[in-house]
C-alpha positions in Angstrom: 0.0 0.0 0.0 1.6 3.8 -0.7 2.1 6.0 1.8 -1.0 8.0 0.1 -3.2 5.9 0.7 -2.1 4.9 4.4 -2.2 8.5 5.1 -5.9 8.9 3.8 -6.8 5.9 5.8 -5.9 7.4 8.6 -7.6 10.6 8.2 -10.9 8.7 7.8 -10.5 7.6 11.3 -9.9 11.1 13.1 -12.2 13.3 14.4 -15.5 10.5 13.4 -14.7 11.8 9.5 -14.2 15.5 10.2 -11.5 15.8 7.3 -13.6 14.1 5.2 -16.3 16.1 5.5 -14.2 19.6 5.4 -12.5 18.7 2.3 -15.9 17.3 0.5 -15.4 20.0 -2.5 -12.3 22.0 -1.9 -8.8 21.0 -1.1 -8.0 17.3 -0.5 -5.7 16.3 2.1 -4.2 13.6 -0.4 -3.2 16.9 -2.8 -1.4 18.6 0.2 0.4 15.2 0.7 1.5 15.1 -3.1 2.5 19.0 -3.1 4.9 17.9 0.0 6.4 14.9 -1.3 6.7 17.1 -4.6 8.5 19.8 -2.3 11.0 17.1 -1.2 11.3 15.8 -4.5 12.5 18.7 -6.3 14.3 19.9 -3.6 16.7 16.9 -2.7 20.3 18.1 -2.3 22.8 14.6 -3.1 25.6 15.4 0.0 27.3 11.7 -1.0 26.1 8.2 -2.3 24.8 7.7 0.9 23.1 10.8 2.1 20.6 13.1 0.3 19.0 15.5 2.6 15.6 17.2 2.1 13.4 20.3 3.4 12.3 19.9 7.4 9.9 22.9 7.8 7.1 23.3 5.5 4.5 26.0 5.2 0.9 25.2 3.1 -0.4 28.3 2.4 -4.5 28.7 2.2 -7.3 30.9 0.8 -9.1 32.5 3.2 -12.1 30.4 3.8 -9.8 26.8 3.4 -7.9 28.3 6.6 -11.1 29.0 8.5 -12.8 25.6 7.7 -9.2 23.9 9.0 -7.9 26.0 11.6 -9.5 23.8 14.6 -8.3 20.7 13.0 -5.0 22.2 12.3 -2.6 20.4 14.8 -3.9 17.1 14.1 -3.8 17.7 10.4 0.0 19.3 10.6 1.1 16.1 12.6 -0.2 13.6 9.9 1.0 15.5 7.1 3.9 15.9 9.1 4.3 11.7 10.0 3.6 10.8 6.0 6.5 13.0 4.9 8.7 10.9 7.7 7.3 7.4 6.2 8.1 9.1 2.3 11.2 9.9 3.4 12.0 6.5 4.8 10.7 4.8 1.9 13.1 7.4 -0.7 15.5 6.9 1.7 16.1 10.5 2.3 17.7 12.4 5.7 16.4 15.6 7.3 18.8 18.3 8.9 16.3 18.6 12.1 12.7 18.0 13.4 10.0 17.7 10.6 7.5 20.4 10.7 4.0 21.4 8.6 2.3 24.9 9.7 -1.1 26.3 8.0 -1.2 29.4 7.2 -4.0 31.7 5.4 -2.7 33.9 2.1 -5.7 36.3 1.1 -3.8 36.3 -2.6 -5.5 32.6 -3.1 -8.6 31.4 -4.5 -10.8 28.8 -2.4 -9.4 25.6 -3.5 -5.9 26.6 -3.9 -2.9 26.5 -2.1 0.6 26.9 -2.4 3.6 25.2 -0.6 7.2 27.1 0.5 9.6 24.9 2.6 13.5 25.6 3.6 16.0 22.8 5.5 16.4 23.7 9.1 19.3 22.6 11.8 18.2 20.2 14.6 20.4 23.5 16.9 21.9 26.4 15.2 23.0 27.9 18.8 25.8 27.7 20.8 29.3 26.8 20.0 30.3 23.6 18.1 32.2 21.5 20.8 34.8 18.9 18.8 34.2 15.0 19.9 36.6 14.1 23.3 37.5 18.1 24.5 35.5 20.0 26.8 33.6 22.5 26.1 35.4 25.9 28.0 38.5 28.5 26.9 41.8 26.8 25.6 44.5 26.2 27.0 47.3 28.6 27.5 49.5 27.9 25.2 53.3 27.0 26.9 56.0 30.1 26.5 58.1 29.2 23.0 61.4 27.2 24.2 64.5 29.3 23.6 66.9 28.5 20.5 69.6 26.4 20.6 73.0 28.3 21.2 74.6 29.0 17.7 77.5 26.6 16.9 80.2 29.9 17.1 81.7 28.9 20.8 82.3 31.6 23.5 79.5 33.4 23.0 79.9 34.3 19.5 77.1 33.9 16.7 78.0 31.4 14.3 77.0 31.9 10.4 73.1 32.3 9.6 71.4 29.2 8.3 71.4 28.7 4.8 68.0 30.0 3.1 66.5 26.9 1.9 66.1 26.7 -1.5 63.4 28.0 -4.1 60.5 25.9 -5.3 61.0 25.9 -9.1 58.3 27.9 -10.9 56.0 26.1 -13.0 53.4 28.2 -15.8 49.7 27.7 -14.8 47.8 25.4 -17.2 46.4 26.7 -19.9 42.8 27.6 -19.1 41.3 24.8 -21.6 42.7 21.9 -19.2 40.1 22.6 -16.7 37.4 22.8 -18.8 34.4 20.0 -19.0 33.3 18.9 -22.8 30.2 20.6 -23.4 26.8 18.8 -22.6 24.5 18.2 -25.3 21.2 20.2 -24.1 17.9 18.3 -24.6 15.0 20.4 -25.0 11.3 18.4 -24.0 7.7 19.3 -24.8 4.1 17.7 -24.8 2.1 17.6 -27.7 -1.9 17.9 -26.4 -4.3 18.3 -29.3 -2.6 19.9 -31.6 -0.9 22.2 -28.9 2.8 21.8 -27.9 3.4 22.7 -24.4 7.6 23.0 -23.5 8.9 21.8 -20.5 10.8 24.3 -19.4 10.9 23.3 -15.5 12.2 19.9 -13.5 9.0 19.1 -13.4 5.1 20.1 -15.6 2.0 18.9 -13.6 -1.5 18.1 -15.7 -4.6 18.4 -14.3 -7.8 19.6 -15.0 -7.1 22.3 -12.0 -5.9 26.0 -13.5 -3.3 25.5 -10.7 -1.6 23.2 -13.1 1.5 24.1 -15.4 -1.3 22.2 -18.2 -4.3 22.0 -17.7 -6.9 19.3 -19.6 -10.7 20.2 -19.7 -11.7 16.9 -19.4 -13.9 15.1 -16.9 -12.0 12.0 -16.6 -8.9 13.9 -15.7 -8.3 14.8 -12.0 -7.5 18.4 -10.4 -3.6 17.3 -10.1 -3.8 14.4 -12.6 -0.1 13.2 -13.2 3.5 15.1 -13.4 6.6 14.7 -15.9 10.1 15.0 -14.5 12.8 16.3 -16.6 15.4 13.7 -15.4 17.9 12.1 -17.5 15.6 9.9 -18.6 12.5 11.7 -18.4 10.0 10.1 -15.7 6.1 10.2 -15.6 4.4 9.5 -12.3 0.8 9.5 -10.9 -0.3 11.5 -8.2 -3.3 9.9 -6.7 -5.6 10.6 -9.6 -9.1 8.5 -9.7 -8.5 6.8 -13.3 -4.9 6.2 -13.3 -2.4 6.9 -16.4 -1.6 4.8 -19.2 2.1 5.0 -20.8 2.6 3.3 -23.8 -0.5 0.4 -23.7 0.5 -0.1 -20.2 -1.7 0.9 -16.4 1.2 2.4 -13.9 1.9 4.6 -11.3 5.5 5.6 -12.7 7.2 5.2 -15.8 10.2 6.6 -17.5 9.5 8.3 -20.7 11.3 8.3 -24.5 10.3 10.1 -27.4 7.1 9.8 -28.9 5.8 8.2 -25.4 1.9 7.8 -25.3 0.1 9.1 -22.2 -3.4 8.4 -22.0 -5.4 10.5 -18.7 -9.1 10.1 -18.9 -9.9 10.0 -22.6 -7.4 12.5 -23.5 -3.6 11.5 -25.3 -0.5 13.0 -24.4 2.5 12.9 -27.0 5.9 13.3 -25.0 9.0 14.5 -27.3 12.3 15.2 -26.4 15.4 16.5 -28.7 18.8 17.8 -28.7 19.6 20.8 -29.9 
């Protein structure tokens, strides 16, 4: 089972239904659950092969009325948002800097049924001062007074001759400038081909729906708000984002695919052509 559904499973269950019934024809809590795991998608930084760390702190922004309708359900609702980005995490097997956190807050510049999502990596403690592993925290040491030199080899109290000055590194010219740099990268530009209508992808990643909130958006009824999204990885990828009918790449039902050129994506009863070139 994905961590979408076990997180609207356990909605169902708080409150005798509450969500269920405050989301009925606006914002779904499986949509804010999709925008976050989006958020720690696109904004994965690779420190090594073994470590790649993702936003902690979140902020879902709502229209005015969304905020009112959730505001006395918003601790439990930023706690379960706030536990499914910990099991997505797990299951990506991404890190976080600190304690995960999801706030609600109300933005007057939305429509009811929107909502928009910021999020930034936060320290588990950003005070006080870093204390290395084995030593004490406290001032240093003083350092011990400087021995004094060894008496010069000229007897009686006379200097003998100064030390040699040791001798010059040989000069070498810098490389040329060319050594250092990388052989250009071909550049592969991708689009969607919709009816007729090409649509570049210009971002990491495009999102169709039949919402206006999405970078396409498909006026049909079989397509849902936030239907499906298209990564611009090398390869490209497609993946589903909890819609009600699915996608279909290439003859095939799936939840995630990886794309090539001239890759058929079929959302309700509506084709999508996905190109990509060089050039």
């Amino acid at each position: 089972m994905g961590v979408l559904k076990r997180f609207e499973q356990r909605l169902e269950g708080l409150v005798n239904g509450t969500f269920a019934k405050v989301f009925k024809s606006d914002v779904q809590p499986v949509e804010i659950a999709g925008a976050l795991q989006r958020e720690c998608d696109n904004n994965a930084t690779i420190w090594n092969r073994e470590r790649t760390v993702v936003p902690n702190d979140f902020v879902v922004e709502l229209s005015t009325g969304d905020y009112q309708r959730l505001s006395p359900y918003s601790a439990q609702l930023s706690t379960e948002l706030a536990g499914m980005v910990k099991e997505y995490a797990k299951q990506q097997r991404y890190t976080f800097m600190g304690e995960i956190k999801v706030h609600l807050e109300e933005s007057s510049s939305l429509g009811t049924g929107l909502y928009r999502v910021r999020s930034r990596t936060l320290a588990a403690s950003a005070s006080g001062p870093a204390v290395s592993p084995g030593r004490p925290a406290g001032p240093a040491p003083a350092s011990p007074p400087p021995a004094p030199p060894p008496a010069a080899p000229g007897g009686y109290g006379y200097p003998g001759p100064p030390p040699a000055a040791p001798p010059q590194a040989p000069a070498y010219p810098p490389p040329p400038a060319a050594a250092y740099a990388r052989p250009a990268q071909p550049r592969i530009r991708r689009w969607v081909e919709i009816n007729g209508t090409r649509h570049q992808i210009s971002r990491p990643t495009l999102i169709l729906g039949r919402s206006t909130e999405s970078d396409v958006r498909i006026d049909d009824p079989g397509v849902s708000r936030r239907h499906c999204e298209i990564q611009a990885t090398d390869p490209a990828t497609i993946r589903d984002l909890g819609s009600t009918n699915g996608i279909v790449v290439d003859g095939l039902h799936t939840k995630r695919a990886t794309l090539r050129d001239g890759s058929r994506i079929v959302v309700g009863s509506t084709t999508v052509i996905y190109r990509q070139a060089e050039g």
